[in-house]
MARMARKE-81382 format. One record per residue (C-alpha): residue number from 1; residue in three letters; x, y, z. Coordinates in pm, whole numbers. Layout:
<sites>
   k   r   east  north     up
 NUM ALA      X      Y      Z
...
</sites>
This chain:
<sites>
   k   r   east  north     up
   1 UNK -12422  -3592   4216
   2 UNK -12095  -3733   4075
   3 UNK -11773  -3594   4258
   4 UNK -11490  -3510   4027
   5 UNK -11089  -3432   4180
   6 UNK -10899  -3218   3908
   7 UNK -10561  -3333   3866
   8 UNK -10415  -2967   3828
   9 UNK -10065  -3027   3601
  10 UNK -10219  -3267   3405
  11 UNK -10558  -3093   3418
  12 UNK -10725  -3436   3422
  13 UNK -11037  -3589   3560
  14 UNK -10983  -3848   3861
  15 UNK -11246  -4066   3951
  16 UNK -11224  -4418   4140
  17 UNK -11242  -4672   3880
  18 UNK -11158  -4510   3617
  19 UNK -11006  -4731   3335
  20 UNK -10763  -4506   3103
  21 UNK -10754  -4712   2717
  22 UNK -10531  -4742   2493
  23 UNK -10594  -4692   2122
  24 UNK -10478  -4793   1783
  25 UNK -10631  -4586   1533
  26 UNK -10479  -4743   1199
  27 UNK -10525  -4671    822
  28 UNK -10633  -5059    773
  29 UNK -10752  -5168   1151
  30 UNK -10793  -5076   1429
  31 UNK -10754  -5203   1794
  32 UNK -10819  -5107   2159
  33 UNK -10610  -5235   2423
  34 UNK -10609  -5209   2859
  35 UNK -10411  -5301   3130
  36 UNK -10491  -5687   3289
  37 UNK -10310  -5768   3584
  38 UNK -10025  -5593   3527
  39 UNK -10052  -5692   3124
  40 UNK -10166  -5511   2836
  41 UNK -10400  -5706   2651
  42 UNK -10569  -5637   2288
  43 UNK -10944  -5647   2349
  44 UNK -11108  -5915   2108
  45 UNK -11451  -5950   1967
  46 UNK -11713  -6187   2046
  47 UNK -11595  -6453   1865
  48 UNK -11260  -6409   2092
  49 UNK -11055  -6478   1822
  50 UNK -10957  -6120   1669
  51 UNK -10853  -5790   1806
  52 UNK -10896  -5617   1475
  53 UNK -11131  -5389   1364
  54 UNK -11093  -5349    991
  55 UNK -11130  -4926   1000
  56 UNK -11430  -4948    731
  57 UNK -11694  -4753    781
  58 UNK -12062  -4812    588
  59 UNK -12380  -4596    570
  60 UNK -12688  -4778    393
  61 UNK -12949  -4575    294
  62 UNK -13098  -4452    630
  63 UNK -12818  -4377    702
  64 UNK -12779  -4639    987
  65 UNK -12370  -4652   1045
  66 UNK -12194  -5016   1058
  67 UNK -11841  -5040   1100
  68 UNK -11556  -5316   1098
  69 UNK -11619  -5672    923
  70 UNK -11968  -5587    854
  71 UNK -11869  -5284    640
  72 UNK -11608  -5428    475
  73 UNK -11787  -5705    341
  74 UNK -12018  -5423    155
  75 UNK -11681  -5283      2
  76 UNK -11748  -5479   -343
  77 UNK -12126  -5413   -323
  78 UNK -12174  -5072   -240
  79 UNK -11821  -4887   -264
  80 UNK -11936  -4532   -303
  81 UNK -12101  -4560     67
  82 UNK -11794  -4815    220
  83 UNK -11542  -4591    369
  84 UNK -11188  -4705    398
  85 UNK -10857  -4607    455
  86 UNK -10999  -4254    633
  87 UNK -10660  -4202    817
  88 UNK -10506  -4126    518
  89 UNK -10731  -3801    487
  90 UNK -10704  -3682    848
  91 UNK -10596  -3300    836
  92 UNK -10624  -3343    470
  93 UNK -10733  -3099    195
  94 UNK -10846  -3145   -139
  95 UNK -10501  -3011   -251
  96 UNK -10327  -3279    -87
  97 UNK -10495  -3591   -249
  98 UNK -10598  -3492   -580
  99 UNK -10368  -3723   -728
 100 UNK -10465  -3996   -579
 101 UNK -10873  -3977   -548
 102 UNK -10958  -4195   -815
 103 UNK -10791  -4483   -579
 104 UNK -11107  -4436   -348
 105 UNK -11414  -4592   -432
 106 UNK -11593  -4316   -247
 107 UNK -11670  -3952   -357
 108 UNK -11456  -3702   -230
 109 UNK -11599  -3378   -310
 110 UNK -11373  -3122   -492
 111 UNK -11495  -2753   -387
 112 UNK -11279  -2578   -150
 113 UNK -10884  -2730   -224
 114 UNK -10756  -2584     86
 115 UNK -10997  -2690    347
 116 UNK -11070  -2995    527
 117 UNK -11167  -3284    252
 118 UNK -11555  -3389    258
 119 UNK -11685  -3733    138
 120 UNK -12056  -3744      0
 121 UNK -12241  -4032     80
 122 UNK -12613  -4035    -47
 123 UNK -12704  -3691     35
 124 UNK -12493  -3617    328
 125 UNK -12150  -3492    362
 126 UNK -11842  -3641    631
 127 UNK -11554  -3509    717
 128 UNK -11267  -3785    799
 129 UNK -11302  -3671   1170
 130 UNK -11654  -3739   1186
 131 UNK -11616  -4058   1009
 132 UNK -11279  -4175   1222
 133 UNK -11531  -4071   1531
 134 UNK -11751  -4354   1406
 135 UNK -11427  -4623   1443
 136 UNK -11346  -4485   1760
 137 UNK -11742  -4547   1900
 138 UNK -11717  -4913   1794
 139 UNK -11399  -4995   1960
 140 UNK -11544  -4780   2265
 141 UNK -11845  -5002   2252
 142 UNK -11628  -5324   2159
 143 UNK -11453  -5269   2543
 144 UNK -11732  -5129   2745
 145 UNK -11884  -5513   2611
 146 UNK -11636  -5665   2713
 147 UNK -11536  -5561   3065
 148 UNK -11934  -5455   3149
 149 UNK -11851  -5055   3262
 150 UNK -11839  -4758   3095
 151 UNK -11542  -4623   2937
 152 UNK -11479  -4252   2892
 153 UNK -11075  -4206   2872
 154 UNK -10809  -4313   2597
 155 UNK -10473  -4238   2530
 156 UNK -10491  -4248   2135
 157 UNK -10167  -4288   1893
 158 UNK -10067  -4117   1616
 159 UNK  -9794  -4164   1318
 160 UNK  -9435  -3945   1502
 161 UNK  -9466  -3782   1113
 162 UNK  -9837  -3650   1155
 163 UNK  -9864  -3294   1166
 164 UNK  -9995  -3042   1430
 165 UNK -10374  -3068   1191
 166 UNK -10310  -3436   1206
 167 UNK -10318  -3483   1537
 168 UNK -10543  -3229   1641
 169 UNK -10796  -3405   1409
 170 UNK -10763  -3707   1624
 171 UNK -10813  -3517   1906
 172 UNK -11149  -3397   1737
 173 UNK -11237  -3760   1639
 174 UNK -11193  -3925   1963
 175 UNK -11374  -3580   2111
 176 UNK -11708  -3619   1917
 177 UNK -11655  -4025   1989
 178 UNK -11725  -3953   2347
 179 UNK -11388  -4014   2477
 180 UNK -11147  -3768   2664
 181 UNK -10853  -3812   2503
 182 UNK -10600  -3774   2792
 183 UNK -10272  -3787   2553
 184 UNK -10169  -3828   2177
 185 UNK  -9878  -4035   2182
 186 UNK  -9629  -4105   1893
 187 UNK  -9692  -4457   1815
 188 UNK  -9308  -4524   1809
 189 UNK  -9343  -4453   2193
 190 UNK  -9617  -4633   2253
 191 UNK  -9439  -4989   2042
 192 UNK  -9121  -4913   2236
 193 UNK  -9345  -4924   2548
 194 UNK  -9507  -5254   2433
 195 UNK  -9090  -5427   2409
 196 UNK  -9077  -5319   2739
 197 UNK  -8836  -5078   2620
 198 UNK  -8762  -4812   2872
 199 UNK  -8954  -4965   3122
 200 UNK  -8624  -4951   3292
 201 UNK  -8491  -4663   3468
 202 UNK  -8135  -4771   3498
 203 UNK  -8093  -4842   3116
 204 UNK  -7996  -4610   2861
 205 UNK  -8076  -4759   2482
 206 UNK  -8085  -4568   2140
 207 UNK  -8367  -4721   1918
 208 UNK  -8516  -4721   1590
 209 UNK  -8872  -4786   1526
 210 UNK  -8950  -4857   1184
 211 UNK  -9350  -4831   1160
 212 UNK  -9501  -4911    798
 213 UNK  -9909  -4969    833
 214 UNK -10140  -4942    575
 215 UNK -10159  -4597    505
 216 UNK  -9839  -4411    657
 217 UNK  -9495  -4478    701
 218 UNK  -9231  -4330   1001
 219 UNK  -8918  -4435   1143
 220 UNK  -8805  -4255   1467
 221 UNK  -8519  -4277   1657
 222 UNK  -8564  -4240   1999
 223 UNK  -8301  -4221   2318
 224 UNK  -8438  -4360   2613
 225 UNK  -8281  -4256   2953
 226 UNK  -8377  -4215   3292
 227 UNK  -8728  -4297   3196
 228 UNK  -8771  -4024   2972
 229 UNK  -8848  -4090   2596
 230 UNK  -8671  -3866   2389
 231 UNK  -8746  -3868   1974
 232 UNK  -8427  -3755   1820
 233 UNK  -8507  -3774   1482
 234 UNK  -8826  -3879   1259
 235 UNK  -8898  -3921    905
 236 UNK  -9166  -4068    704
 237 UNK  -9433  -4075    433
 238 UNK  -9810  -3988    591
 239 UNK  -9874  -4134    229
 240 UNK  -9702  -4426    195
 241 UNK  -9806  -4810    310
 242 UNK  -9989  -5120    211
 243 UNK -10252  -4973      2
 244 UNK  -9953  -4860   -226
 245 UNK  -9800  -5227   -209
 246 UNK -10194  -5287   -363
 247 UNK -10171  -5076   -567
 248 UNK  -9831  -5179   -787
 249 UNK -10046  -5501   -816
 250 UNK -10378  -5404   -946
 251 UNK -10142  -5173  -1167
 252 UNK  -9934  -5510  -1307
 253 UNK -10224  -5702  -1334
 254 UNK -10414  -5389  -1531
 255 UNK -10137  -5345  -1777
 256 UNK -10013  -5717  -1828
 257 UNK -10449  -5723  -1945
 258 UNK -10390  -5444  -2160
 259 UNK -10709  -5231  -1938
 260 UNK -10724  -4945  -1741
 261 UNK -10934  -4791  -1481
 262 UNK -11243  -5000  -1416
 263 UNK -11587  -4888  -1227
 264 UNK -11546  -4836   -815
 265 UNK -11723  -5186   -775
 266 UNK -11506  -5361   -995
 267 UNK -11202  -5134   -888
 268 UNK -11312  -5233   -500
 269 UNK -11281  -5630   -620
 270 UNK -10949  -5601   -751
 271 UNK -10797  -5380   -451
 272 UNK -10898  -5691   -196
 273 UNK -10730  -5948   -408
 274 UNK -10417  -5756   -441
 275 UNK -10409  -5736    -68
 276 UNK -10480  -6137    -53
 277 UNK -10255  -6150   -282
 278 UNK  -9997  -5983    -92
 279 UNK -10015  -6165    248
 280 UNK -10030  -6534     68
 281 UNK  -9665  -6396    -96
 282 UNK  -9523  -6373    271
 283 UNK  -9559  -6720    302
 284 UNK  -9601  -6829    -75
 285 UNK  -9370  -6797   -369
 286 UNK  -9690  -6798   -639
 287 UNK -10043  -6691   -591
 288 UNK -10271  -6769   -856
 289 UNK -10624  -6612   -872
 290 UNK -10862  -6428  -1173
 291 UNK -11149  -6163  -1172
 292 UNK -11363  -6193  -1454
 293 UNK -11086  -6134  -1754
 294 UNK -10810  -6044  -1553
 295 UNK -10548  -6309  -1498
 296 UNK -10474  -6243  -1132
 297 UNK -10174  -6469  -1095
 298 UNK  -9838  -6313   -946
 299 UNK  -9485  -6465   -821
 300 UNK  -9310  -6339   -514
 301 UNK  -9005  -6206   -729
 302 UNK  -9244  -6007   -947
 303 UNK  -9447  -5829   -610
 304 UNK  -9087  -5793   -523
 305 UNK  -8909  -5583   -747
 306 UNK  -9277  -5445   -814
 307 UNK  -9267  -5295   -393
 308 UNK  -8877  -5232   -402
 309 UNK  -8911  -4839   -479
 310 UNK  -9163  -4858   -200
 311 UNK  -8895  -5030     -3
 312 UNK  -8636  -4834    -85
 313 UNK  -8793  -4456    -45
 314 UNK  -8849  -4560    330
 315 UNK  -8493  -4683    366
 316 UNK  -8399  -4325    258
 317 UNK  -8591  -4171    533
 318 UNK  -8428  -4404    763
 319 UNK  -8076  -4316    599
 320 UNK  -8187  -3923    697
 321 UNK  -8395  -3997   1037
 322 UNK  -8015  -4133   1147
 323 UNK  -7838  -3831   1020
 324 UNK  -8065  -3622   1183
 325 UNK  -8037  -3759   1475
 326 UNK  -7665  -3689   1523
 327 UNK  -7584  -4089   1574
 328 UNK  -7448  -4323   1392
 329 UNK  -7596  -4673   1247
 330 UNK  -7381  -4830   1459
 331 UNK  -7547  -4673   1790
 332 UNK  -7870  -4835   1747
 333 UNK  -7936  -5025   2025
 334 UNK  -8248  -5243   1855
 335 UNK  -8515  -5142   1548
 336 UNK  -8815  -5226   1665
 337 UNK  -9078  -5338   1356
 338 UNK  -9460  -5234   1371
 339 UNK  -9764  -5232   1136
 340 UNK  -9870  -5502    946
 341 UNK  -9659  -5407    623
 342 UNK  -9356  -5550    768
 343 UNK  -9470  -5891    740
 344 UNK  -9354  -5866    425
 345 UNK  -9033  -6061    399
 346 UNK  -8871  -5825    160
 347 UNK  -8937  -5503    426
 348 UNK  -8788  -5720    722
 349 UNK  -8456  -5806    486
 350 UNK  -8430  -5451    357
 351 UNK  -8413  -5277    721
 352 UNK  -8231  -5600    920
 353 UNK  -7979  -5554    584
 354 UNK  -7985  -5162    617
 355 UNK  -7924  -5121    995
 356 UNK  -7693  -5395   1045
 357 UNK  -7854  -5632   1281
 358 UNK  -8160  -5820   1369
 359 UNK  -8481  -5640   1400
 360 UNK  -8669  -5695   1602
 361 UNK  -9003  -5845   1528
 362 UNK  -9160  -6106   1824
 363 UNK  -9482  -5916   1923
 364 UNK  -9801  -5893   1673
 365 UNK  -9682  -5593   1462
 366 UNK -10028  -5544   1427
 367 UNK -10092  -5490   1796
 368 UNK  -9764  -5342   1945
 369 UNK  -9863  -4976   1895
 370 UNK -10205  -5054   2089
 371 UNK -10062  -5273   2347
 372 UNK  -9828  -4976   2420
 373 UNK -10102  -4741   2418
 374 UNK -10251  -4941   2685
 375 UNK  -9883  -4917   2912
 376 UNK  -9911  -4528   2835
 377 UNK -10235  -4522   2952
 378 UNK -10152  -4728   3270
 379 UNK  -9865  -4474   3363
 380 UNK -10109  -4171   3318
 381 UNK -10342  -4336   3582
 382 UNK -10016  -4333   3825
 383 UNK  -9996  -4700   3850
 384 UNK  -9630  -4682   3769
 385 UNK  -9423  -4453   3925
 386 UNK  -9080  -4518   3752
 387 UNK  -9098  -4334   3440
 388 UNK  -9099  -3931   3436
 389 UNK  -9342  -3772   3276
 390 UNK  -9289  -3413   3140
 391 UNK  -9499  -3153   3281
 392 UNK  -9794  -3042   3061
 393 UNK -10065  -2762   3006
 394 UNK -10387  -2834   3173
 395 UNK -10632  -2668   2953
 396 UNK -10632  -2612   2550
 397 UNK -10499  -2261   2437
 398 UNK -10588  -2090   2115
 399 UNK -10737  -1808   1925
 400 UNK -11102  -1729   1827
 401 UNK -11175  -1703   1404
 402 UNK -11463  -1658   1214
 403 UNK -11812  -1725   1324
 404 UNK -11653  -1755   1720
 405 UNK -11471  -2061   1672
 406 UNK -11163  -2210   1843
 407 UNK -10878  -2276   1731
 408 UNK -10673  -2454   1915
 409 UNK -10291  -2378   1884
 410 UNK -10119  -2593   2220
 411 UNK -10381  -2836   2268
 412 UNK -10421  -2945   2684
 413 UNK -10205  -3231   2769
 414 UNK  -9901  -3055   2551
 415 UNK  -9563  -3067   2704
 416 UNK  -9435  -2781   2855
 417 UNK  -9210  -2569   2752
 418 UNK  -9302  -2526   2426
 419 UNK  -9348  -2293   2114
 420 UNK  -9621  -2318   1834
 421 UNK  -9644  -2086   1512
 422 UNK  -9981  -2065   1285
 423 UNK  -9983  -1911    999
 424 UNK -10403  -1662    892
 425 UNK -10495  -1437    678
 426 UNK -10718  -1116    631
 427 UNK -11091  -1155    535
 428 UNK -11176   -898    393
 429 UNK -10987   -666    105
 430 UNK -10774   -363    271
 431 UNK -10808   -473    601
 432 UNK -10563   -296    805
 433 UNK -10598   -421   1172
 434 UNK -10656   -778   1301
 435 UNK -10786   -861   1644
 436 UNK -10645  -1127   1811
 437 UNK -10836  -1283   2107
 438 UNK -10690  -1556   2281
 439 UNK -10850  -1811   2495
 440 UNK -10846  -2141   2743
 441 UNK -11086  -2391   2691
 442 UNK -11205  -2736   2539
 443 UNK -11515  -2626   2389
 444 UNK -11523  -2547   1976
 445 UNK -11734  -2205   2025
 446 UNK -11506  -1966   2208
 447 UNK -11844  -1830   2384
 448 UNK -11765  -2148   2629
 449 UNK -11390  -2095   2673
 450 UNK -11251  -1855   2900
 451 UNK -11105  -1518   2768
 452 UNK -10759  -1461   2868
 453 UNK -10694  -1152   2712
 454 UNK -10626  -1032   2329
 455 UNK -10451   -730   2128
 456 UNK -10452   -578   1765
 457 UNK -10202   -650   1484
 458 UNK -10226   -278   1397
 459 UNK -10080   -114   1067
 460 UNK -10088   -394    807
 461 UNK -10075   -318    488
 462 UNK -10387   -259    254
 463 UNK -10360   -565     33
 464 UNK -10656   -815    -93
 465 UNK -10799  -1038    146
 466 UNK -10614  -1400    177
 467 UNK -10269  -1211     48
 468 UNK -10146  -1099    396
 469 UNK  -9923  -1335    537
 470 UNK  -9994  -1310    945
 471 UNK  -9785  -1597   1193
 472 UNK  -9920  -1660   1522
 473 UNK  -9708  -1779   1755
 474 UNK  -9774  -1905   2100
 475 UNK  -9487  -1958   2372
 476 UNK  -9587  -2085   2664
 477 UNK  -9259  -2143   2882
 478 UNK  -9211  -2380   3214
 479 UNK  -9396  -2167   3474
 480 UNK  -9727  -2165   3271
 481 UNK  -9695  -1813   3143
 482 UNK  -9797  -1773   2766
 483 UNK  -9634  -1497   2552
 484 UNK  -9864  -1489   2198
 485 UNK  -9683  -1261   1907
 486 UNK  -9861  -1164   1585
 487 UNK  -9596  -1106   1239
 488 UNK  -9722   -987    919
 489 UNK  -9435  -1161    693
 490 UNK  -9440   -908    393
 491 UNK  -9418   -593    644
 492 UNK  -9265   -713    927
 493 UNK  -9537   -511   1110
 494 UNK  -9503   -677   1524
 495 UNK  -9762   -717   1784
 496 UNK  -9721   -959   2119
 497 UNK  -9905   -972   2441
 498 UNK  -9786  -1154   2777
 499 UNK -10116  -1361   2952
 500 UNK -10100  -1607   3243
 501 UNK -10305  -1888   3113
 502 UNK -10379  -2057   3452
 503 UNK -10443  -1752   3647
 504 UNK -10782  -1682   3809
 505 UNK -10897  -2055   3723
 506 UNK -10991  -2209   4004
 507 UNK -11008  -2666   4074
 508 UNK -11420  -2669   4016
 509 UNK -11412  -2402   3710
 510 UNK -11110  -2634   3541
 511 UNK -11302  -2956   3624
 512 UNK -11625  -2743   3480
 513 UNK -11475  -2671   3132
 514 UNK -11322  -3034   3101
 515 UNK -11652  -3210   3200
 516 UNK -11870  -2946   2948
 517 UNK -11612  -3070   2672
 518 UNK -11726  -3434   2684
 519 UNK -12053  -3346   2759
 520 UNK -12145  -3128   2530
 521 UNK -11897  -3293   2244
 522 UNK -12155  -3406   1985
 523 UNK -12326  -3031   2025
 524 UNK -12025  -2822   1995
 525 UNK -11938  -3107   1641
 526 UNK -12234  -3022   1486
 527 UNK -12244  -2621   1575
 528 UNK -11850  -2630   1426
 529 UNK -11986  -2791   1116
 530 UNK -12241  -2551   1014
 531 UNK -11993  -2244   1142
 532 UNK -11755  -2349    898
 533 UNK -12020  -2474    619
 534 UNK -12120  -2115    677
 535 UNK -11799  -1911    653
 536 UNK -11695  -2164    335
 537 UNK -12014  -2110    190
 538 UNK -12000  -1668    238
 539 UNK -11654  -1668     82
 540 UNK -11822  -1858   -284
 541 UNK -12107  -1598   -257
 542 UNK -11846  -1354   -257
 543 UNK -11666  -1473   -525
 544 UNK -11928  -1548   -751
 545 UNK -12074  -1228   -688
 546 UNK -11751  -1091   -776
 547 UNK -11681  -1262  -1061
 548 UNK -12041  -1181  -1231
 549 UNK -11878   -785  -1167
 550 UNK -11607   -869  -1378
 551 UNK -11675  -1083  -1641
 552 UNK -12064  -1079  -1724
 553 UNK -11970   -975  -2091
 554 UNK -11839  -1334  -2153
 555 UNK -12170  -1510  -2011
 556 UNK -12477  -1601  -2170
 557 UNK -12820  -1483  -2021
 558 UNK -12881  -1790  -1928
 559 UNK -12511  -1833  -1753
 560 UNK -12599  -1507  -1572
 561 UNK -12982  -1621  -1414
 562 UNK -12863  -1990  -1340
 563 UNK -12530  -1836  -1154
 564 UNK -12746  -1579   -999
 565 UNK -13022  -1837   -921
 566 UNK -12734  -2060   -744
 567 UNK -12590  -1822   -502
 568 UNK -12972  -1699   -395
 569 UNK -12957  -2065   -323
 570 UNK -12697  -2107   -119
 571 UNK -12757  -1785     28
 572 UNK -13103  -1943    186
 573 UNK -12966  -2274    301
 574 UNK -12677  -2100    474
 575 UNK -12997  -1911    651
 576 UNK -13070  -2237    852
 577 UNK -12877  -2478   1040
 578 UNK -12845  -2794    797
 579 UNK -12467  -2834    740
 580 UNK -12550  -3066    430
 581 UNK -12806  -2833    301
 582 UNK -12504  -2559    297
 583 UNK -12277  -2818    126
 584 UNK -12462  -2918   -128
 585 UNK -12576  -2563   -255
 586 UNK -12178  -2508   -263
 587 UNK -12135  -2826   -425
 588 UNK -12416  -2722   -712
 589 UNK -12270  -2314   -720
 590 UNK -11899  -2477   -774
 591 UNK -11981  -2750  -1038
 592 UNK -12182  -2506  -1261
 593 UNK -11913  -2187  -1241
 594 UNK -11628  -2419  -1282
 595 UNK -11614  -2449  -1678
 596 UNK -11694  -2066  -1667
 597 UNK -11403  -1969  -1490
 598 UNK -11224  -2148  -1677
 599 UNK -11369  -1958  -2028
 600 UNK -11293  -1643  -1779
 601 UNK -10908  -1758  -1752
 602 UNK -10874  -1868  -2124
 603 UNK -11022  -1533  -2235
 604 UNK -10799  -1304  -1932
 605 UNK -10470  -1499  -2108
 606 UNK -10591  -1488  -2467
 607 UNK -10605  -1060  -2403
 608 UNK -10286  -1060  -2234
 609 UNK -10136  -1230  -2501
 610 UNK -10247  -1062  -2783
 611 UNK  -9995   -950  -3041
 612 UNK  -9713  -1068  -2891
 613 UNK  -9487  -1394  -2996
 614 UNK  -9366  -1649  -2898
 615 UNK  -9027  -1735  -2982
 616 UNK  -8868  -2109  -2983
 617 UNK  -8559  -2100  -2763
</sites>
């Protein structure tokens, strides 16, 4: 039997020979990187020419998964199973990318707007963790081939602008990829890391990092001192990149033709000669190139003032990520470039013009953020004692919610002190107490987390389920000791309880919970995902039970038996354990009530209105 030494403040794993990667999960590629001889190298592939992996997932009809070049040379020939640009949709809901869907060639499926988005391909149904999870296996197999030994730990970066669901997403991904993901680091870190930037104690810089990749855009401005990385101030776009740079093209090209949307194959073909299109103009001042009837030419001054909002709405985060940070343009030491949008020669003139100086621009853009992963990781294995690193919580805290789960408000590894707010709701109409049980753990089912104690939000007031507004807040200070308070907004009505989240847990029961997370990752996935397939698909049978109460009048016979037949349907498949089986029968219930809800609105307005005018102001 293995022997495993807990790590207690950091609460991680120590083995001999253990390598600690570092990871580049991007919107376009993807890289994985690791410390050589002191170095942090970008591992290649077998050719040994590129450290890429385009982040394109494809699922043929077995559903057999291939992922990098091999599914993106299936984007043109079977879009609606290609998945790209996934990081875009991490913490997602439908809500948030409604606008945009039709720029996927995929099917995202529109049932629940406010929960995590799902993508149907074939018969089956991914979430973007799942699917990210399947980028982060092939660059986990891409270095175990490599260097010839298992790898189990990654450090794994993240835009400074993603969100707490953003990152804990990630965490989720690389989770259900096998990995223990030891840290999240902002990838403005991790490229100022790569510079060497901070790597000395005895100098104190301020610096900008100006990060545009495919997908997302943030500029941070850190102050380094002392060896501490500090972010002062960051701003950014988790919705604004290269695929929009794309996007103004296929748009010129569309409109100079006189057409407008085309099929996802023929969409696909256009998207990947904008983007050639786009990389010859950083060298080129003309690219010339046609698909079927649509002249494909373009000149550099055209892509130019075509990108130049794009240009200019990230200068205006800079303009407030400076203000915020309470320094002055002047006071940037260096602006450090990263992602492969600022190859662009416009985007390098723009922020060299707006800051005032050189940026500066000699490593890979496309490789800095792994490269400094790989530095981040090196300092978490102790192999470089200069730089401080902040004290952190061992072991994930959080609340259980329906069906047992966990969720996990300071995720293990967070940095200590600190203070997180989450904002629930009732379940059920008039409910006028809410339990709140809080545990310690890594596992998804709170049944395998450790209870640390819990207390009732008592005396809320009777209002329809979803409408109370309840914050949960978790402060955990310096010495370990969490203090969790419970606010219902619209009554002010106050609850808090004091628990020690450490006490009691003993080296071997920490190093127990953190090896039963990895181990038992891909089981805990897949018992989330029909837990939550299950509570999404009780809260439709509700409402479409409900709304046969209220407005059978307006429904046919047939209307009623097919609505009723439906939700019996979904009502059986949320009987077993098939997650897709449960999504589907939503899928069918929420396509055929749509158009009578809306008859249900139109009618409900159509009533209220009656007799009364409308006068022109």
């Amino acid at each position: 039997m293995a022997k495993f030494a807990i790590d207690l403040k950091s609460g991680d794993i120590k083995r001999e020979g253990d390598l600690i990667v570092g990871i580049d999960l991007g919107t376009t590629n993807s890289l994985v990187a690791f410390m050589q001889d002191g170095k942090a190298v970008a591992v290649k592939g077998q050719d040994g020419q590129n450290a890429l992996v385009p982040s394109i997932i494809h699922f043929d009809e077995h559903g057999t998964v291939t992922v990098g070049d091999e599914a993106r040379a299936l984007l043109i020939a079977a879009p609606q199973n290609t998945i790209y640009s996934v990081k875009r949709l991490m913490g997602k809901s439908y809500r948030d990318i409604h606008q945009i869907e039709g720029y996927f060639g995929y099917h995202i499926i529109d049932d629940d707007p406010d929960s995590l988005v799902k993508i149907r391909v074939n018969d089956k149904y991914y979430n973007p963790i799942e699917l990210s999870a399947e980028i982060l296996k092939a660059l986990k197999r891409r270095i175990e081939l490599a260097l010839g030994e298992a790898i189990s730990k990654a450090v794994i970066t993240v835009p400074a602008y993603f969100n707490d669901a953003q990152r804990q997403a990630t965490r989720d991904a690389g989770k259900l990829a096998g990995l223990d993901v030891l840290r999240i680091v902002n990838e403005p870190t991790a490229a100022s890391l790569a510079y060497g930037i901070g790597l000395d104690p005895s100098k104190t810089e301020t610096v900008a990092v100006y990060d545009l990749g495919g997908g997302t855009f943030d500029i941070s401005i850190l102050r380094i001192q002392d060896g501490i990385f500090e972010v002062l101030a960051t701003n950014g776009d988790t919705f604004l990149g290269g695929d929009d740079m794309d996007r103004a093209i296929i748009d010129f090209w569309l409109k100079r033709a006189g057409e407008g949307q085309h099929d996802r194959e023929r969409s696909q073909a256009l998207r990947l000669e904008a983007e050639k299109a786009k990389k010859a103009l950083s060298t080129a001042d003309v690219y010339t190139g046609s698909l079927e009837s649509i002249d494909c030419s373009i000149t550099r001054e055209t892509f130019e003032n075509l990108i130049q909002p794009l240009v200019d709405k990230t200068l205006e985060c800079c303009k407030q990520a400076v203000a915020d940070s309470g320094y002055a343009l002047k006071d940037i030491d260096e602006v450090i470039m990263v992602g492969g949008s600022t190859r662009v020669p416009l985007v390098r003139k723009s922020v060299a013009h707006f800051f005032g100086k050189p940026v500066f621009d000699r490593l890979n853009p496309d490789e800095v953020v792994a490269l400094g992963a790989a530095i981040q990781a090196d300092i978490l294995a102790g192999n470089q004692k200069d730089l401080l690193l902040l004290d952190i919580t061992p072991l994930s805290l959080g609340i259980e919610t329906m069906g047992g789960l966990m969720d996990v408000i300071i995720p293990r590894n967070s940095k200590v002190p600190t203070r997180v707010g989450r904002r629930y709701t009732t379940s059920v109409d008039g409910q006028r107490n809410l339990k709140i049980a809080v545990f310690q753990g890594e596992r998804d089912l709170v049944a395998n987390n450790r209870k640390l104690g819990e207390f009732t939000l008592q005396g809320i007031p009777p209002m329809p389920a979803g409408l109370p507004k309840i914050e949960i807040k978790f402060l955990l200070d310096a010495d370990g000791i969490l203090q969790v308070r419970a606010l219902e907004e619209r009554s002010q009505v106050e609850q808090s309880i004091e628990v020690r989240p450490q006490y009691g847990i003993s080296e071997e029961e920490m190093g127990r919970m953190l090896i039963e997370s990895i181990r038992y990752a891909q089981q805990d996935m897949l018992a989330r995902g029909v837990l939550e397939a299950k509570n999404e698909g009780n809260m439709i049978v509700l409402s479409a039970e409900k709304f046969l109460q209220q407005h059978a009048a307006i429904l046919s016979l047939s209307e009623l038996e097919k609505t009723r037949e439906l939700t019996e349907k979904l009502k059986m498949a949320m009987e077993g354990q098939d997650k897709d089986a449960i999504n589907r029968a939503i899928e069918q219930l929420n396509t055929y009530t749509a158009p009578l809800a809306h008859r249900a609105m139109d009618k409900t307005i159509a009533e209220a209105m009656a007799g009364r005018k409308i006068e022109a102001p």
